[in-house]
N, C-alpha and C positions, 0 to 999 in steps of 0.2 A: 504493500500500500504506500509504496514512496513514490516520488516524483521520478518522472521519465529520466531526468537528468541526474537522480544522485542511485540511481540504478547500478550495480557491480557484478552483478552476474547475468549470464543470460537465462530465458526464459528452459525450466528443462524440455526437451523435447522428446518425445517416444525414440527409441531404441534407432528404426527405419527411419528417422528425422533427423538426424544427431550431423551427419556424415551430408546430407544435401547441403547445408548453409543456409536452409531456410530459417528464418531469425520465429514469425511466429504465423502456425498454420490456423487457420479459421474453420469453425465447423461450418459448413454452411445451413445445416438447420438449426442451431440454438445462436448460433453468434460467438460460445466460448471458443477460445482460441484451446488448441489441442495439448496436451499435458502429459507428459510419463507417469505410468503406472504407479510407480516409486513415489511419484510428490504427490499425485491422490492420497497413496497409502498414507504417509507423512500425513498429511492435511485431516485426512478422517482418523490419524491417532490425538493432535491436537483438537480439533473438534469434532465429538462422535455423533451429530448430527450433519456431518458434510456430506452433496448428495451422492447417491451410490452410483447413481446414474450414468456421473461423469465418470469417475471410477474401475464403472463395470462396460466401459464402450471401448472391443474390441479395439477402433482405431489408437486406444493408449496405449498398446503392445505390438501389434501389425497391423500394416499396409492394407490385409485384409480386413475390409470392412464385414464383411459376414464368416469371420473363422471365431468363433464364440468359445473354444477350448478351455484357453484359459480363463476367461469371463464369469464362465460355469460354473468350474472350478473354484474360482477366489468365491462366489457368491457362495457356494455354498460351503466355507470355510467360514469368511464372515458370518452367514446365515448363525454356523457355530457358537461363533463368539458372541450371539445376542444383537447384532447388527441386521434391525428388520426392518429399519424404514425403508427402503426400496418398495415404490408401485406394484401393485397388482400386474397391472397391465406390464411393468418392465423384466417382475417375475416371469410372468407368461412367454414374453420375447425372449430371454434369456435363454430357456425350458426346450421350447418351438426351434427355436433358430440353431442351436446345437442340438438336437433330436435331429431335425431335416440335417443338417450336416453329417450326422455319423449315417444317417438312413443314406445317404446318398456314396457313400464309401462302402457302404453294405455292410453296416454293422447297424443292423435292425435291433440285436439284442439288447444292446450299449442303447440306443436310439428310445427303447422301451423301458431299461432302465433311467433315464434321465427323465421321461416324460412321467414316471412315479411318483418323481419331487416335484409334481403340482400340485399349488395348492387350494387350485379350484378344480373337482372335481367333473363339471359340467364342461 
């Protein structure tokens, strides 16, 4: 929260951002500028009301905007640790979006497993 000008480090960038030189990437649907995994983390130890959203969106880890692996993963790690404010609706995508991804590798079983950890039944 400092000024442009007494700024000393640069913004962190995902893993696949580090190495282009791009200074700061823009989501184009929310407006936030993109962030590494690591300083989400950081940010949700300091405030554990920070949203998961940002967080849990693939593009903080990989280029792939629909490779949900790790995503999955961490939610349901967090989920662990008592970290439940995350959206229905962002569970649900989380659930869907890596289910459809292991289904389409052919690993239906993994696919059905994952789709277990919903929490809307319907």
């Amino acid at each position: 929260n400092t000024a442009e000008c007494e700024k000393y480090a640069c913004c962190p960038l995902p893993p696949y951002l580090e190495e282009s030189g791009c200074v700061v990437e823009e989501d184009e649907n929310a407006g936030r500028p993109l962030r590494d995994v690591c300083f989400h983390l950081l940010k949700l130890y300091s405030d554990r009301l920070y949203e998961l959203d940002q967080l849990l969106d693939p593009r903080s880890v990989t280029s792939d905007p629909l490779d949900y692996r790790l995503s999955w993963h961490l939610w349901e790690v967090l989920r662990a640790l008592n970290y439940t404010h995350l959206f229905r609706q962002g569970q649900g995508v989380l659930n869907a979006s890596y289910a459809a991804q292991l289904e389409s590798e052919g690993l239906w079983e993994w696919a059905v497993f994952v789709l277990l950890h919903e929490p809307n039944t319907q």
